[in-house]
C-alpha positions in Angstrom: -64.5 136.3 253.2 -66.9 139.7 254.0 -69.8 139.0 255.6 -72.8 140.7 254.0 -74.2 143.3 255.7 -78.1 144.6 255.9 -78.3 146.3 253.2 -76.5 143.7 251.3 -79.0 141.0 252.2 -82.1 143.7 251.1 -80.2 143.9 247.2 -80.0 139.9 247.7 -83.6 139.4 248.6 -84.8 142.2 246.1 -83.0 140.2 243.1 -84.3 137.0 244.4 -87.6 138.3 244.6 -87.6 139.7 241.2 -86.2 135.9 239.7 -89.2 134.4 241.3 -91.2 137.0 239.8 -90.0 136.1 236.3 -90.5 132.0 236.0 -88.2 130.7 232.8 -90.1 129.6 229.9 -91.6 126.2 229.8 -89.9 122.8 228.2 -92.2 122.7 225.0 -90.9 119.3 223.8 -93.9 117.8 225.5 -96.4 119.9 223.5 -94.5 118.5 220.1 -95.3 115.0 221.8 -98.7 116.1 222.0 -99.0 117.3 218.7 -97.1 114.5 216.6 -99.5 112.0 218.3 -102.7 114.1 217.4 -101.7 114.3 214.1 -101.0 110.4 213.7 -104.6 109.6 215.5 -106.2 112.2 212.9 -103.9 110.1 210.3 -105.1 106.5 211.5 -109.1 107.3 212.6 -109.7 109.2 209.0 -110.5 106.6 206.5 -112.6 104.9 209.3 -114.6 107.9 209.9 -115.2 108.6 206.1 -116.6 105.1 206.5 -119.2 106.4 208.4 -119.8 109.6 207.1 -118.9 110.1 203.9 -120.0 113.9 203.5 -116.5 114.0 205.2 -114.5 114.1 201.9 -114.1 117.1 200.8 -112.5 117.8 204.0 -110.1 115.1 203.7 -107.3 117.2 201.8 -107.4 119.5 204.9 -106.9 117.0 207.5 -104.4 115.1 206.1 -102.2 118.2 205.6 -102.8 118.9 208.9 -102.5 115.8 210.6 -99.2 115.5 208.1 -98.1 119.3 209.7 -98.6 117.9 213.2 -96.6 114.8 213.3 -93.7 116.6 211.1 -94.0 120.0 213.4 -94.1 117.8 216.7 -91.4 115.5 216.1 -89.1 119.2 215.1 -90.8 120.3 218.5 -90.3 117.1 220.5 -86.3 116.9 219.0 -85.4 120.3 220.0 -88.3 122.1 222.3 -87.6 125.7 221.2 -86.3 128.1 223.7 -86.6 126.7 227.2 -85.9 127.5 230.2 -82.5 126.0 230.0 -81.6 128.3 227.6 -82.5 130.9 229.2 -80.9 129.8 232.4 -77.6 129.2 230.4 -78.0 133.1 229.2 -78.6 134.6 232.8 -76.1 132.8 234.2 -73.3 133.6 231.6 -74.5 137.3 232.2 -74.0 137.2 235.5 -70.2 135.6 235.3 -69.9 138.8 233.3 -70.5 140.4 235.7 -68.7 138.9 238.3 -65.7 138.7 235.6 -65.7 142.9 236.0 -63.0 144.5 238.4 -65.4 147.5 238.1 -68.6 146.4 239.2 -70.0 148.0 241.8 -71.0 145.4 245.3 -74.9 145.8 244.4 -74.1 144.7 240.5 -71.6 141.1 242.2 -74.5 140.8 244.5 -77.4 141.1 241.9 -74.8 138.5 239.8 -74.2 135.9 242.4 -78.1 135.5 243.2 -78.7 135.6 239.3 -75.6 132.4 239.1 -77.1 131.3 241.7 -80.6 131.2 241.6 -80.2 130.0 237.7 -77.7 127.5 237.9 -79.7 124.5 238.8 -82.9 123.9 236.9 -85.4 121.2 237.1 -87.9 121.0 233.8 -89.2 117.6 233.8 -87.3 114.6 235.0 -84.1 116.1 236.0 -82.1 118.9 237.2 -79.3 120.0 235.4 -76.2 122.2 236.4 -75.8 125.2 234.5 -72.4 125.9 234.9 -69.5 124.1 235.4 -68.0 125.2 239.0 -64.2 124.8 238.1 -64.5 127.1 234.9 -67.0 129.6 237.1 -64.4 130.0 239.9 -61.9 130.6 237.4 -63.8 133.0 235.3 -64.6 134.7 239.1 -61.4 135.0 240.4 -61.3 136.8 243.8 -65.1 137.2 244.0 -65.6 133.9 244.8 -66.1 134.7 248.4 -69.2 137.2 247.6 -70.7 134.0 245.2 -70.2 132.2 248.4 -71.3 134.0 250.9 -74.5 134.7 248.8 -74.9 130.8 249.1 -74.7 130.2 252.1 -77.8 133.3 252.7 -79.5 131.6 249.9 -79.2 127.9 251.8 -79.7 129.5 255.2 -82.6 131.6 254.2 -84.8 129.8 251.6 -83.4 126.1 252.0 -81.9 126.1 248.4 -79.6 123.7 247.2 -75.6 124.9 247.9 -73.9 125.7 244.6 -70.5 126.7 245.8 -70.9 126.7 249.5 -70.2 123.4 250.1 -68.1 122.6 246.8 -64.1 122.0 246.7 -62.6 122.6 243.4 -60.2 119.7 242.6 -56.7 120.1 242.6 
């Protein structure tokens, strides 16, 4: 295990700093939600509101298709969200085993990487958190570097109270 030194914990804070700078993009299966259920009020209060004003229908091609759009388009939206930020957790963090994978990076790159697994490998949209990697596949992949991934946790848990990822963690076997 190498302990970090100063100018080790600066590239640490500076890629740290940077992640926080750049939030992952929102969960937009709620805004299908939203717009499947607008669409099915539109569907449901139309005929009662051409009831009470009749003028109303020549529009009435218009909003159906678009109340027809909306509940189609949100439940495609609600099913599968888009990008979120899971997926682009999942990319930054198989980036940075990458990088840690490389017997030529340089120690500012496996620092920038651990704090990128790191930082990215637990994230909380909504109800849950979920783990981004799987830690018996990651210290493979790793190898030898596991002790820089480590001691990166531990100054991530030390310094800004985040949750361990490897520092506490036996692999089985």
């Amino acid at each position: 295990m190498s302990p970090l030194s100063p100018d080790d914990v600066s590239v640490i804070e500076t890629a740290r700093q940077e992640l926080d700078e750049l939030p992952l993009p929102a969960a937009r299966g709620t805004f299908g939600c939203l717009g499947g259920l607008a669409g099915t009020a539109l569907l449901a209060a139309w005929p009662r509101l051409l009831d009470v004003v009749p003028e109303l229908s020549f529009f009435s091609p218009f909003a159906m298709l678009f109340a027809v759009a909306a509940i189609l388009g949100g439940v495609v939206m609600g099913v599968s969200g888009g990008p979120s930020g899971r997926s682009a957790a999942r990319a930054a963090v198989e980036a940075a085993l990458r990088v840690l994978e490389d017997p030529d990076a340089a120690r500012d790159e496996q620092l920038r990487a651990a704090t990128v697994l790191l930082t990215r490998s637990c994230v909380s949209q909504g109800p849950s958190v979920d783990l981004m990697i799987d830690r018996e596949e990651a210290t493979g992949r790793i190898g030898d570097r596991i002790d820089v991934v480590t001691d990166v946790d531990r100054l991530l848990v030390e310094r800004y109270g985040a949750a361990p990822v490897f520092a506490e963690w036996e692999p089985d076997g």
